[in-house]
N, C-alpha and C positions, 0 to 999 in steps of 0.2 A: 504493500500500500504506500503511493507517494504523501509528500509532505501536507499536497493541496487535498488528497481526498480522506487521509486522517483530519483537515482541519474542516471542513465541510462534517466529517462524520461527528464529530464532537459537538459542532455546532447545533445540527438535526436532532443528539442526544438530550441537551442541554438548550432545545426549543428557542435556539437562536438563529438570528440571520446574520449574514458577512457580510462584513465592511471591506473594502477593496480602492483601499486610495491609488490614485495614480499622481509620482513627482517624475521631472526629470531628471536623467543623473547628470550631474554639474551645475542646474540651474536654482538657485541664483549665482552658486559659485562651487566650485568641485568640494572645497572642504567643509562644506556643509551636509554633500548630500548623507552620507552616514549620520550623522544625530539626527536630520531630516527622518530618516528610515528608521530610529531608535525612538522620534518624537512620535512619531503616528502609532506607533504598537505600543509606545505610552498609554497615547491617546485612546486605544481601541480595536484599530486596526487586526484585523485575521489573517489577512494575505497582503503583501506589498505588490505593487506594478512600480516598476521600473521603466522609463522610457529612457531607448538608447537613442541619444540624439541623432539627425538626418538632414541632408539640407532640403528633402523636399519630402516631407508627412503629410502625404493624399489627405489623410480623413482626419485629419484635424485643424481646426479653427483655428483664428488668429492668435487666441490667448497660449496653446500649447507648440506653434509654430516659433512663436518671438521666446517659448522657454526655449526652443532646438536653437534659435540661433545663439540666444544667449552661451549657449553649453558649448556649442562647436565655437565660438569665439577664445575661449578656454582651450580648443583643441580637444577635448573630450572624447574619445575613442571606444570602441568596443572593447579593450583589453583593460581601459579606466573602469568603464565597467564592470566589469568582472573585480578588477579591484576591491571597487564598491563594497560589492558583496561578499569577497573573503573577510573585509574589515569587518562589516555587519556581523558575520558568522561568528565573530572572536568570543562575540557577549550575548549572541541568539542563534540557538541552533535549531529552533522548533517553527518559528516564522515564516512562512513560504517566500518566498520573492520570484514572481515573472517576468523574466525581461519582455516590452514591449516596445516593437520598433518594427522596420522594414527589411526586406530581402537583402537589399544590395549590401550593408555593410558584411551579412549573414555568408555571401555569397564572395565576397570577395575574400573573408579567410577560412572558404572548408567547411560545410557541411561537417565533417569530421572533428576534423581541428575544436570548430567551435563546440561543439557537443560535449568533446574531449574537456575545454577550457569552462566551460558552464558547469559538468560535474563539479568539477577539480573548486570551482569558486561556491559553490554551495548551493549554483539555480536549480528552481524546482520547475520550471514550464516556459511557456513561451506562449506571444499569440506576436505573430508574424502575419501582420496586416494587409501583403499584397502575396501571401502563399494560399492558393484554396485547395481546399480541400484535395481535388481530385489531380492535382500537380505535387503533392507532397505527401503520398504514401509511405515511403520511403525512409523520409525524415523524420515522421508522426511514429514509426515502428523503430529509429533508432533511438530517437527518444527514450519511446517506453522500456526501450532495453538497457535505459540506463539510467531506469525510475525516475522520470523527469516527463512531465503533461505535457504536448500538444494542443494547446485551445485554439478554438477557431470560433472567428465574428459570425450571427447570424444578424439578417437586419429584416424591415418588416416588408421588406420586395425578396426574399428569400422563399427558392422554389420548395416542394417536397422533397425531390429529387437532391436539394442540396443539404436541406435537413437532415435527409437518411445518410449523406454521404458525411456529414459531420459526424451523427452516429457510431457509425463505423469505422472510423477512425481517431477523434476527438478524446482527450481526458481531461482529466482535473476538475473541470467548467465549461460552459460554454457561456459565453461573451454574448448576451442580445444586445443588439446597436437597437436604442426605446426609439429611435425617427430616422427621418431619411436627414443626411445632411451631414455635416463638420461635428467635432468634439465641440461642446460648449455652447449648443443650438439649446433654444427653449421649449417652452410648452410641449410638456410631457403630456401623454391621453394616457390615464391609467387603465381604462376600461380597454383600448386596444392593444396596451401591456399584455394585458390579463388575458386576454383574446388568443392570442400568438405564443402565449409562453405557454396557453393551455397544449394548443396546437403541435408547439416544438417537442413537449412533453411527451404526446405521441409517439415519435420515433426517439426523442433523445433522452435517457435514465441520468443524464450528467446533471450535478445542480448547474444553475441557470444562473448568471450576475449580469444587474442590469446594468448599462451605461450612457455615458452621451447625455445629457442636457438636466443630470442629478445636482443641484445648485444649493440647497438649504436643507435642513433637519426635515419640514412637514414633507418635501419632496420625496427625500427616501422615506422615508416614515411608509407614505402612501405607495410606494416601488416594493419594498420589503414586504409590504402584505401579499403581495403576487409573485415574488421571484424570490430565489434563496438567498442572493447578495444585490447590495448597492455596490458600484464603482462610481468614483468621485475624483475629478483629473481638473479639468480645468479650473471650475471653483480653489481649489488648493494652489494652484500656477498664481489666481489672482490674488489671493494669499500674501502670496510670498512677492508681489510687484508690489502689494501698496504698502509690506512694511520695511523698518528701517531692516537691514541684511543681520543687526547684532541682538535683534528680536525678534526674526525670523522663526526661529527651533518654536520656541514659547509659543508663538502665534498660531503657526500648526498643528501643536498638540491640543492648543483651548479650540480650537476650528474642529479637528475631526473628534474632539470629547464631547462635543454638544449634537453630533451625529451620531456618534455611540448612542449620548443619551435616548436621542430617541426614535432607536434602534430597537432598546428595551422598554422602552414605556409599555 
């Protein structure tokens, strides 16, 4: 059993939902992002996302775009990365963390390589934004061989056809994208949440974490009733722009504690 479906099962035990923040790694500045990572599982937190910077993130908004560039300004690398996360490991061995990013950095050091260097740093899964499903068999089965998730996005223009083929291949979670559109979009329809997660249910036995456009506490609140987890990415990015960089940690953790809160309410 990986990291992610022990903490999901503990969760289901203990009639809780997951919390699933998403930061960048480097942003607002590389030596933040560990106590960043240490503030949120403070805070509440069940599983970390990690976002490996990119100069061009398809499906994300402006708010999580200007974190990438910020990080790649730093230089920030996939191997920083991984960094990251051995640090994290030093004083948290039970936390899941996903790296979440795109193909090309993936692809340019090795299918293998990277696999090899994500064990070795302590990742537990992945959701690779421009690999679907039916192009990465392969990678989703060396994965699992090396007890570490493959998740993959579903969104609400998603066929049957690609439902069952997340099924079949998919662990950890699976990622519903709650609208059409960028990270950081608004007006969530809970009712057509609840619609489609019933539906995904059908072929997919993976818990479910919803994301894209989860901005305040009543938002997940009312997401959390229909899905197993909230993810929470942009809201947190703006976080960390509008405060001062040496009050940063602090700010993060009082942000994602009052989503906890009422997480449990």
């Amino acid at each position: 059993m990986s990291r992610i479906q022990a903490t999901f099962a503990a969760l289901a035990a203990n009639k809780k939902k997951g919390l699933i923040p998403f930061i960048t790694a480097g942003d607002p500045a590389p030596e933040l992002t560990v106590p960043l990572m240490h503030a949120l599982v403070a805070g509440g937190a069940n599983i970390l996302e990690l976002g490996v910077p990119f100069s061009d993130p398809m499906a994300e908004g402006p708010v999580i775009q200007r974190a990438c560039e910020r990080a790649l300004k730093f230089n920030v690398s996939l191997h920083d990365v991984f960094g990251y996360v051995r640090a994290f490991r030093q004083t948290d061995t039970t936390t899941p963390v996903v790296l979440m990013g795109y193909a090309n950095p993936l692809e340019r050091m090795g299918v293998d390589a990277f696999i090899a260097a994500a064990k070795e740093a302590g990742v537990d899964g992945t959701i690779v934004v421009d690999y679907p499903p039916e192009e990465c068999e392969e990678f989703a089965q060396k994965m699992q061989a090396h007890d570490m998730d493959c998740i993959f996005l579903l969104a609400p223009t998603s066929t049957d056809e690609r439902i069952k083929q997340v099924a079949t291949i998919g662990g950890g979670f699976t990622y519903y994208v709650s609208l059409k559109g960028v990270t950081g979009s608004a007006n969530i329809n809970i009712d057509e949440v609840s619609e489609r997660i019933a539906a995904i249910h059908q072929h997919v036995k993976l818990p479910i974490g919803v994301g894209f456009g989860i901005r305040d506490a009543a938002t997940a609140k009312a997401v959390a009733k229909v899905a197993d987890a909230v993810v929470i990415g942009s809201r947190i990015i703006q976080e960390l722009e509008n405060t001062p960089r040496e009050q940063a940690v602090a700010a993060v953790q009082t942000f994602i504690s009052g989503i906890r809160r009422a997480l449990d309410e």
